[in-house]
N, CA, C and O atoms as a printed pandas DataFrame, in Angstrom:
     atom_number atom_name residue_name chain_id  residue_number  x_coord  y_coord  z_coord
0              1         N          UNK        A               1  -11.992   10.701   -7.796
1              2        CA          UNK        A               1  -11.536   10.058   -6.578
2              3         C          UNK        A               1  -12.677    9.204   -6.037
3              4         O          UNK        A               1  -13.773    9.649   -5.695
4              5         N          UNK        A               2  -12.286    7.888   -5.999
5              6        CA          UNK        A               2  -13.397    6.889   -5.501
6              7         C          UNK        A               2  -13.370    6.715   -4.633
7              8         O          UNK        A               2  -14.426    6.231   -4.224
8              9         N          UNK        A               3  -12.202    6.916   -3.497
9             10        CA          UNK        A               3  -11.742    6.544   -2.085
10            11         C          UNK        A               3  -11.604    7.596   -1.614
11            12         O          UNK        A               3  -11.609    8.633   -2.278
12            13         N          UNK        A               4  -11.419    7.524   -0.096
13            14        CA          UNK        A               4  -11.485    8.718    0.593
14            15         C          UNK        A               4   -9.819    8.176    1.513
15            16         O          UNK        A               4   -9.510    7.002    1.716
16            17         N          UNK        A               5   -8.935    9.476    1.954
17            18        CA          UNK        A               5   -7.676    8.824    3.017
18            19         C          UNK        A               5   -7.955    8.157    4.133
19            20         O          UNK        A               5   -7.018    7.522    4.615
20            21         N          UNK        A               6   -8.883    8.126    4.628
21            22        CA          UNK        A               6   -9.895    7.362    5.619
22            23         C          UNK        A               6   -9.780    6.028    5.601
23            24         O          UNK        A               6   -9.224    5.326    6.446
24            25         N          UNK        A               7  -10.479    5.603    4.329
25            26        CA          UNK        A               7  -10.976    4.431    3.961
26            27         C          UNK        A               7   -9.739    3.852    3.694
27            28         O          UNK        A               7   -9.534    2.766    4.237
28            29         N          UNK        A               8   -8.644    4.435    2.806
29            30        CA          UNK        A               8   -7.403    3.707    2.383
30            31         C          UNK        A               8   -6.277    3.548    3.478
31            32         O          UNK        A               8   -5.258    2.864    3.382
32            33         N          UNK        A               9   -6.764    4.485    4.751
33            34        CA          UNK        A               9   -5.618    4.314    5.577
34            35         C          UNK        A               9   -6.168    2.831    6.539
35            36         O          UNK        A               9   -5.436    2.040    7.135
36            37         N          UNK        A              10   -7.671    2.806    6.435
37            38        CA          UNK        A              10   -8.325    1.671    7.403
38            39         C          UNK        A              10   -7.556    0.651    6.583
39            40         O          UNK        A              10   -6.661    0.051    7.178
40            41         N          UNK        A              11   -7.781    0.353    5.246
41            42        CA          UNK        A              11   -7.399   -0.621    4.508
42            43         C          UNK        A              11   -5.926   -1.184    4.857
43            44         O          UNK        A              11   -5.611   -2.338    5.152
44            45         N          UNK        A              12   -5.045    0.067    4.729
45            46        CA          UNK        A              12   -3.582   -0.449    4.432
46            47         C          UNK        A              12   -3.350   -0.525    6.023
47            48         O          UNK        A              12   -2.122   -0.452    6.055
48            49         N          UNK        A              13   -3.672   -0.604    7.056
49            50        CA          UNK        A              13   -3.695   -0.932    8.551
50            51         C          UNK        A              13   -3.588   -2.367    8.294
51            52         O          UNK        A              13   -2.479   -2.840    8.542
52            53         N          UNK        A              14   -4.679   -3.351    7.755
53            54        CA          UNK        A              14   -5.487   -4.511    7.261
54            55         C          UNK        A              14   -4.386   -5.003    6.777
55            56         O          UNK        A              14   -3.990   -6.078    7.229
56            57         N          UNK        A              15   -3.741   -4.417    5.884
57            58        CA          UNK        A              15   -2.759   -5.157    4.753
58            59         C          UNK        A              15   -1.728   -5.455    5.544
59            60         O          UNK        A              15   -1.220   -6.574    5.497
60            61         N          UNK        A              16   -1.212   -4.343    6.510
61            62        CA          UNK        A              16    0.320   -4.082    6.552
62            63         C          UNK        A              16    0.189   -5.620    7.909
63            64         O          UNK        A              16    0.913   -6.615    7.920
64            65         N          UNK        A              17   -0.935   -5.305    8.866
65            66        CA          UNK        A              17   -1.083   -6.550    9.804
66            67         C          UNK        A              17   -1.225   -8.140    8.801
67            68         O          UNK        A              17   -0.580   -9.181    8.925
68            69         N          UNK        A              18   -1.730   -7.977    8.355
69            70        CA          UNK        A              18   -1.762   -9.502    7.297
70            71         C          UNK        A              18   -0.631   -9.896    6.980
71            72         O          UNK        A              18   -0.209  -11.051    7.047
72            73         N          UNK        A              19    0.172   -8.512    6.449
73            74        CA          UNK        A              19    1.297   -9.126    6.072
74            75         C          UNK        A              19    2.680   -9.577    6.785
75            76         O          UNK        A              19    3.512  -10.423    6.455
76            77         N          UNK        A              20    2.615   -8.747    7.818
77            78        CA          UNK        A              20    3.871   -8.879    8.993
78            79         C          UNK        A              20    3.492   -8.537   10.603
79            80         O          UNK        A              20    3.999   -7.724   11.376
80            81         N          UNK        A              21    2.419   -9.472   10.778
81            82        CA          UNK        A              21    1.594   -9.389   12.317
82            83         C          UNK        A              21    2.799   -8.815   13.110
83            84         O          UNK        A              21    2.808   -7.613   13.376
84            85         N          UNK        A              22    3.501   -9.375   13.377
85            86        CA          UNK        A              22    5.078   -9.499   14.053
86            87         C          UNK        A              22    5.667   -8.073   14.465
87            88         O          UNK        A              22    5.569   -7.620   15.606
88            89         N          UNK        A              23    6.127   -7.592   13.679
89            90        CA          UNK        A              23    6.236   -6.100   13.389
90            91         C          UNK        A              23    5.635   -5.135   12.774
91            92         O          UNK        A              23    6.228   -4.207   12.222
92            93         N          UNK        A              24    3.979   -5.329   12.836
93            94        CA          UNK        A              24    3.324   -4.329   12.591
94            95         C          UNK        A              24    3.386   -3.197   13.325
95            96         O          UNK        A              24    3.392   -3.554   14.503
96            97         N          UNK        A              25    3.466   -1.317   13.205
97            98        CA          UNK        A              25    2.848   -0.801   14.044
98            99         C          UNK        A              25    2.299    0.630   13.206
99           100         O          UNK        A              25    2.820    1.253   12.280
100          101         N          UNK        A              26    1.358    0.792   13.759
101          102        CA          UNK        A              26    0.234    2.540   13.298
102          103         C          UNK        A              26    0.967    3.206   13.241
103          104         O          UNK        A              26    0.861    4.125   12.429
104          105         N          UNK        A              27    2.293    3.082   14.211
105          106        CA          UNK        A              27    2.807    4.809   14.177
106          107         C          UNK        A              27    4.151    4.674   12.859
107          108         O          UNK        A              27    4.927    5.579   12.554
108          109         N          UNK        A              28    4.108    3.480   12.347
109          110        CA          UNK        A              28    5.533    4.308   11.176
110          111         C          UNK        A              28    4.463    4.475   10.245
111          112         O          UNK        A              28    5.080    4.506    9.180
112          113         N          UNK        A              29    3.140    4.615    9.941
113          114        CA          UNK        A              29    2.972    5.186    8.803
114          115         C          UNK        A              29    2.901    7.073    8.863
115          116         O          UNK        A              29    2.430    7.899    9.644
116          117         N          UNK        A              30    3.462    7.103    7.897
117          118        CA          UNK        A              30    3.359    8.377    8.143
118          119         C          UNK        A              30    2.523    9.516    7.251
119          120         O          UNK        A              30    2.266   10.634    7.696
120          121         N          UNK        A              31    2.153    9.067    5.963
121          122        CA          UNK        A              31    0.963    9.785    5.203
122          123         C          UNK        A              31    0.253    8.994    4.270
123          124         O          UNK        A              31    0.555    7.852    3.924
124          125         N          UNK        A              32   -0.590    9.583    3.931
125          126        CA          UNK        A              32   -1.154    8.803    2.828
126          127         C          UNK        A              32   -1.826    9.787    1.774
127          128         O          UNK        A              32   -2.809   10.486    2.020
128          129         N          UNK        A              33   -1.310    9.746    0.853
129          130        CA          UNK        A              33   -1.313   10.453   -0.624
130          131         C          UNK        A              33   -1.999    9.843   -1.913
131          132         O          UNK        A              33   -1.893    8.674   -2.284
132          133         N          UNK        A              34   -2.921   11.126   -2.695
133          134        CA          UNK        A              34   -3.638   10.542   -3.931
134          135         C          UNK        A              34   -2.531   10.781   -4.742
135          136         O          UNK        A              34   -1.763   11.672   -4.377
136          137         N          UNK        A              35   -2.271   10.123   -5.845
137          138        CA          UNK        A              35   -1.575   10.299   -7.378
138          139         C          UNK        A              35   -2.753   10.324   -8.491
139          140         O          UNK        A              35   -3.124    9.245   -8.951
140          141         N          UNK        A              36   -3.320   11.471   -8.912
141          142        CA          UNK        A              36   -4.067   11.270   -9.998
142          143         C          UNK        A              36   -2.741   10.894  -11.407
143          144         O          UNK        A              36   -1.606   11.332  -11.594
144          145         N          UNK        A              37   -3.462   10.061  -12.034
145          146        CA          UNK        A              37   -2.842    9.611  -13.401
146          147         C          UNK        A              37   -1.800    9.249  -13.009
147          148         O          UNK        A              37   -0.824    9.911  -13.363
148          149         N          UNK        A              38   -1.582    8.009  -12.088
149          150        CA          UNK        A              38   -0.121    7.512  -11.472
150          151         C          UNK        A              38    0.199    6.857  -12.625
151          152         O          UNK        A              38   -0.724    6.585  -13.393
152          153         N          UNK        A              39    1.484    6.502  -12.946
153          154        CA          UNK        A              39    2.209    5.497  -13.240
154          155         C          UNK        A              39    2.824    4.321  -12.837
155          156         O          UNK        A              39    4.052    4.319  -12.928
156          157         N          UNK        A              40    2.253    3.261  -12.388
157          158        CA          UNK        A              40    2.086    1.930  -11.436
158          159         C          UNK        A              40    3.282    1.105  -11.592
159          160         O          UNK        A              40    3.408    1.108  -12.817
160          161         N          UNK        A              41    4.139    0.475  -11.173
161          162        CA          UNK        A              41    5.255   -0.669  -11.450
162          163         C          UNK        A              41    4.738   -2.163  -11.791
163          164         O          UNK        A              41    5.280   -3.056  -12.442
164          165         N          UNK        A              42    3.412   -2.112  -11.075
165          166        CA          UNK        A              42    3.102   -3.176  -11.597
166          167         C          UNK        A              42    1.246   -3.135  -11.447
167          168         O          UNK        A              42    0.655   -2.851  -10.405
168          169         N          UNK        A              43    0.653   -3.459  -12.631
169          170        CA          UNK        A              43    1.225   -4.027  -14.105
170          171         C          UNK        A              43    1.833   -2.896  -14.509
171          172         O          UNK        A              43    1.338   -1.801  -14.240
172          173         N          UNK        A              44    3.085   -3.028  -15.268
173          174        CA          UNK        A              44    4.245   -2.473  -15.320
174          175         C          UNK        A              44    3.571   -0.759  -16.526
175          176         O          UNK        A              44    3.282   -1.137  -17.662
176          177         N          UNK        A              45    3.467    0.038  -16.414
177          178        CA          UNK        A              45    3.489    0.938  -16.864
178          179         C          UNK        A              45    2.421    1.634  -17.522
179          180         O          UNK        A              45    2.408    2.496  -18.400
180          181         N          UNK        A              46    1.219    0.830  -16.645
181          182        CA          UNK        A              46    0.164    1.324  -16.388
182          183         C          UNK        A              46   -0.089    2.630  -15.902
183          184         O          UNK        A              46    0.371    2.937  -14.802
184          185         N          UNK        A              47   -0.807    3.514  -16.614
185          186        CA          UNK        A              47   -1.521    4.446  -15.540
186          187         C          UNK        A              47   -3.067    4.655  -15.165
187          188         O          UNK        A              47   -4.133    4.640  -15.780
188          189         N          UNK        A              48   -2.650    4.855  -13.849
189          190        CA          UNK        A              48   -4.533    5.130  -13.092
190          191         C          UNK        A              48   -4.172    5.714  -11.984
191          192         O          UNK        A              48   -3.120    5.711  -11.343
192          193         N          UNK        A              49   -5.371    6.306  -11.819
193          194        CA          UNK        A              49   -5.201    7.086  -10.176
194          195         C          UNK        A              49   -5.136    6.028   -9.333
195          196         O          UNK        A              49   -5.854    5.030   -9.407
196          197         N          UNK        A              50   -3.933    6.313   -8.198
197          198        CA          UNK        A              50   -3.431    5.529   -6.950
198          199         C          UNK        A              50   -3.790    6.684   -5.667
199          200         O          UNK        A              50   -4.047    7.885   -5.755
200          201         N          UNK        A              51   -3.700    5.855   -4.557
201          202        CA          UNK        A              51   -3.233    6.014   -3.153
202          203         C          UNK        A              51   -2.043    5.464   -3.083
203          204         O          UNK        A              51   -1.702    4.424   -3.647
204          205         N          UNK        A              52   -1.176    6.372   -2.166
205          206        CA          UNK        A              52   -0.135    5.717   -2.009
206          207         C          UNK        A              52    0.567    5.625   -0.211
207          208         O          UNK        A              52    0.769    6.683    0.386
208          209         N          UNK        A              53    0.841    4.400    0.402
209          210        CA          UNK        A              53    0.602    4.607    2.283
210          211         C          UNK        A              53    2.186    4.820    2.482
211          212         O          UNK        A              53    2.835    3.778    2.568
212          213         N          UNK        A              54    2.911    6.066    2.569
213          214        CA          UNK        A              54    4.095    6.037    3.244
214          215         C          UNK        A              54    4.146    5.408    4.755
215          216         O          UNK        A              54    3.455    5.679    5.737
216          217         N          UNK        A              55    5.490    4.227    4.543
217          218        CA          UNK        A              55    5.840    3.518    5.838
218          219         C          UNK        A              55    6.943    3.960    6.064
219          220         O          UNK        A              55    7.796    4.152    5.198
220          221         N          UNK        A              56    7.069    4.173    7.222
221          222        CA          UNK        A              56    8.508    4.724    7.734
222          223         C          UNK        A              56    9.387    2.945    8.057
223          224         O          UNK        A              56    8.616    2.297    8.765
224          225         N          UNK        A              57    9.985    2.560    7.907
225          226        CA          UNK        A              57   10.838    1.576    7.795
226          227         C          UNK        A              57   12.031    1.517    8.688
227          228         O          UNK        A              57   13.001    1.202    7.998
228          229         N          UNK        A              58   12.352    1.686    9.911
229          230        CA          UNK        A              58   12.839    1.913   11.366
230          231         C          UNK        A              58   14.338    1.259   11.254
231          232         O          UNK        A              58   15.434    1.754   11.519
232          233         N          UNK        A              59   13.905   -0.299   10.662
233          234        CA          UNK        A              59   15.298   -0.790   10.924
234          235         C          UNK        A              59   16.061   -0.607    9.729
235          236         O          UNK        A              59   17.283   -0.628    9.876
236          237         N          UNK        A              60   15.588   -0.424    8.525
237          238        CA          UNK        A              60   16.784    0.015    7.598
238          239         C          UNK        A              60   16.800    1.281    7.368
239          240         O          UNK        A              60   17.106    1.614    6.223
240          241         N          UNK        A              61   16.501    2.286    8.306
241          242        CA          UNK        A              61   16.074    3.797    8.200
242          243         C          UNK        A              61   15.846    4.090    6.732
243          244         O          UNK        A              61   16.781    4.610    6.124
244          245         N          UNK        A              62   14.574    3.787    5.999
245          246        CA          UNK        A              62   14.172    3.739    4.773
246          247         C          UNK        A              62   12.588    4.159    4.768
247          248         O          UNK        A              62   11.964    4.319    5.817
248          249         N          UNK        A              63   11.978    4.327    3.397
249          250        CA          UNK        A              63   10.819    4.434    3.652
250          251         C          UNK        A              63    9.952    3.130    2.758
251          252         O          UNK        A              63   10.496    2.880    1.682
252          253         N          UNK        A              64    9.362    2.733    2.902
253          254        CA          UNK        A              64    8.153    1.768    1.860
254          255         C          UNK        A              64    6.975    2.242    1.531
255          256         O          UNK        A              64    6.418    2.855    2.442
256          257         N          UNK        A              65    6.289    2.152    0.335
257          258        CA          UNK        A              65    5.516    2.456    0.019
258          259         C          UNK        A              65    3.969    1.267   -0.777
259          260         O          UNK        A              65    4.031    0.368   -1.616
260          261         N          UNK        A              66    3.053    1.711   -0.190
261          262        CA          UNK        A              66    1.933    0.766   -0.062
262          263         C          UNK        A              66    0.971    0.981   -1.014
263          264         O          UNK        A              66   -0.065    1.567   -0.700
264          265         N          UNK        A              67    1.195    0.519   -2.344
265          266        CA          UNK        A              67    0.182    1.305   -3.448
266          267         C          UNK        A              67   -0.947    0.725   -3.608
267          268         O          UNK        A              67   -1.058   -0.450   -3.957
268          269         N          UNK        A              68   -2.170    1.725   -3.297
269          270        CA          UNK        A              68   -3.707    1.475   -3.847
270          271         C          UNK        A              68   -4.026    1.953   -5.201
271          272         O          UNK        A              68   -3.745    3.042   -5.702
272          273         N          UNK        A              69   -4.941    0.514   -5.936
273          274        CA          UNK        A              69   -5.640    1.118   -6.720
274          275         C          UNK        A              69   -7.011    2.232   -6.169
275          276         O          UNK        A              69   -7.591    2.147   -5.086
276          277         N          UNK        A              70   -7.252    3.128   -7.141
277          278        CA          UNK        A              70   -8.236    4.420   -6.431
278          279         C          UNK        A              70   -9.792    3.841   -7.182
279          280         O          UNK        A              70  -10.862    4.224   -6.708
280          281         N          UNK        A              71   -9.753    3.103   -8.119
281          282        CA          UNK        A              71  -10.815    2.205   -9.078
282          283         C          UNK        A              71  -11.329    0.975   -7.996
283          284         O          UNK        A              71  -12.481    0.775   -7.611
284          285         N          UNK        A              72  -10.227    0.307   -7.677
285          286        CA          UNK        A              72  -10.830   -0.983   -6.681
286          287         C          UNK        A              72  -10.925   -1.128   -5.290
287          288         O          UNK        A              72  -11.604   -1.913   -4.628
288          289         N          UNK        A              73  -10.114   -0.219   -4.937
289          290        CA          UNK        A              73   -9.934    0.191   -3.330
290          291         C          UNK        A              73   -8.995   -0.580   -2.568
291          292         O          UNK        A              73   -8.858   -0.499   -1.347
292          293         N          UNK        A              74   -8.028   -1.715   -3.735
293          294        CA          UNK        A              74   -7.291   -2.686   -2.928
294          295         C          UNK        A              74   -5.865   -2.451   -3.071
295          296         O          UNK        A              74   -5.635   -1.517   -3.840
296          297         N          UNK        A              75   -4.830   -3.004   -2.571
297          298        CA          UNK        A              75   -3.556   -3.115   -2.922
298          299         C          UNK        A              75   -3.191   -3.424   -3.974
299          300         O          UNK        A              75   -3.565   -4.465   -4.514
300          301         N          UNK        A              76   -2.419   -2.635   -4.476
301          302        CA          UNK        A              76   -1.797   -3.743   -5.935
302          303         C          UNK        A              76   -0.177   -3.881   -5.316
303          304         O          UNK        A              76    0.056   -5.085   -5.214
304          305         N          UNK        A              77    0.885   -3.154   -4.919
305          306        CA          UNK        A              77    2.124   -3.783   -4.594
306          307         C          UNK        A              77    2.573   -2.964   -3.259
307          308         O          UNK        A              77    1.857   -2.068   -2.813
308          309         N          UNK        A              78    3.751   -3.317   -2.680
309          310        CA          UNK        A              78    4.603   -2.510   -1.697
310          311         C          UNK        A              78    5.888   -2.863   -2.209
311          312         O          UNK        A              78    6.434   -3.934   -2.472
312          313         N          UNK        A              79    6.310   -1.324   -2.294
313          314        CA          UNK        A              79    7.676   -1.238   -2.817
314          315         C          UNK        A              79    8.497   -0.602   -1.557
315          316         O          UNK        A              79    8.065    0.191   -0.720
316          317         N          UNK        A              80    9.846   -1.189   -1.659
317          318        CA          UNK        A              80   10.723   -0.904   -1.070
318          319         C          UNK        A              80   12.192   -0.098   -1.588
319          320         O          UNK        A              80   12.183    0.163   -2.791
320          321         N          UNK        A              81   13.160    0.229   -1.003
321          322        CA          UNK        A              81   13.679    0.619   -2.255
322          323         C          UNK        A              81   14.709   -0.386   -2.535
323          324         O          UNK        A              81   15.786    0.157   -2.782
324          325         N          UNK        A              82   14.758   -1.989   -2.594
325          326        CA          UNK        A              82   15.498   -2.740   -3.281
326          327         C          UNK        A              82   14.259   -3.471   -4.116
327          328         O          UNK        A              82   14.548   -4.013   -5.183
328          329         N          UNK        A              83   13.193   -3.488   -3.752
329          330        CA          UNK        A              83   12.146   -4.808   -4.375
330          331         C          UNK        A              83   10.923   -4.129   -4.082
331          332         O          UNK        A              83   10.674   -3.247   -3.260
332          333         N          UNK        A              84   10.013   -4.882   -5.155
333          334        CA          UNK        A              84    8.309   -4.669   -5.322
334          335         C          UNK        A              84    7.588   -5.810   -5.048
335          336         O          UNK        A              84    7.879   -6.666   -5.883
336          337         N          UNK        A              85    6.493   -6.341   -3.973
337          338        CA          UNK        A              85    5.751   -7.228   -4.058
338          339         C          UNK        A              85    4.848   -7.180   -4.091
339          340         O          UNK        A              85    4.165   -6.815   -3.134
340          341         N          UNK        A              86    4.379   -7.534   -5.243
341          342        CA          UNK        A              86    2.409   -7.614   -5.328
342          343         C          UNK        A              86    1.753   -8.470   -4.547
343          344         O          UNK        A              86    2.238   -9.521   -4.130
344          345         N          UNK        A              87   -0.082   -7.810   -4.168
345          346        CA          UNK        A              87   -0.407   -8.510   -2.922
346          347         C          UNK        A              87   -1.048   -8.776   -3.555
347          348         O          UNK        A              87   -1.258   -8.266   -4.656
348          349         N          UNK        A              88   -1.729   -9.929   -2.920
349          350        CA          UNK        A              88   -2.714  -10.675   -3.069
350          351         C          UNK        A              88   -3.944  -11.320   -2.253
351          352         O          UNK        A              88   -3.679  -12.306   -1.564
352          353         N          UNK        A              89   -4.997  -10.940   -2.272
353          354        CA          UNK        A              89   -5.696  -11.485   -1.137
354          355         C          UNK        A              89   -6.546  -13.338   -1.275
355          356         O          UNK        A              89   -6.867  -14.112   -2.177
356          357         N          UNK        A              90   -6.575  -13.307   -0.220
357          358        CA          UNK        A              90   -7.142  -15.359   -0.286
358          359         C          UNK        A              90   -8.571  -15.131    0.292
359          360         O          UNK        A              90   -9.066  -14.212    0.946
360          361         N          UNK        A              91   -9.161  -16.590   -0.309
361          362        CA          UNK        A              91  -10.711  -16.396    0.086
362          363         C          UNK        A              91  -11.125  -15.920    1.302
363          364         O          UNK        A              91  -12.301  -15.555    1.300
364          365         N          UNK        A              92  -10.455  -15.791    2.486
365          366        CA          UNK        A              92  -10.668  -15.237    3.467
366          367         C          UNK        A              92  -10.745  -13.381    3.770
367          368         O          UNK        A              92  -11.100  -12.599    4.651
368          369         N          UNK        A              93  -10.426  -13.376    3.024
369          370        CA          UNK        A              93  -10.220  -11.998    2.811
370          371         C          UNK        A              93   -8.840  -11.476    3.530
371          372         O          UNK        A              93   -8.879  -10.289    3.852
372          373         N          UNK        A              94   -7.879  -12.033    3.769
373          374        CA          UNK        A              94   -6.417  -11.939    3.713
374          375         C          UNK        A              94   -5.461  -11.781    3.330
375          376         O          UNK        A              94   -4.903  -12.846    3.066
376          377         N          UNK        A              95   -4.814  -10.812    3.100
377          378        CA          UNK        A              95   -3.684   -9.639    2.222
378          379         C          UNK        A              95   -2.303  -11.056    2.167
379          380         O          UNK        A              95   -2.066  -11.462    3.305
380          381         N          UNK        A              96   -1.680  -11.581    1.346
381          382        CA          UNK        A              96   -0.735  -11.981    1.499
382          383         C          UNK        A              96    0.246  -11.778    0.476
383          384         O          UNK        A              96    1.381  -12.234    0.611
């Protein structure tokens, strides 16, 4: 374990505001979990140890999920349960 729930929950705070300022808020997340030897969606069927940030998802009473690599400390996708989008950050250091 390279990360600590600390560090990955500061992170995915970072991400989740980057990505939807608008309707961001602290309180739908609701845990944040290691997966040793995860199996990743993307790159598609990869495994490595993840973090993973449960979002509670309010208006489609659903949950999303915010996957860290545990090797780089960054996002690799957020899945929902219709779709997966991989993030990406810009020279600014901005999750998009």
């Amino acid at each position: 374990m390279n990360y600590t729930k600390e560090k990955i929950l500061l992170k995915a705070k970072k991400v989740l505001k980057d990505l939807n300022p608008a309707y961001f808020n602290e309180g739908n997340i609701s845990s944040v979990v290691y997966n040793e030897k995860d199996e990743v969606a993307r790159p598609a069927g990869k495994i490595i140890n993840t973090w993973v940030v449960i979002i509670n998802e309010p208006v489609f009473d659903s949950l999303d999920f915010l996957v860290f690599s545990d090797i780089t400390g960054e996002p690799l996708y957020i899945q929902s349960k219709h779709s997966i989008h991989e993030i990406k950050k810009n020279n600014n250091g901005n999750y998009y």
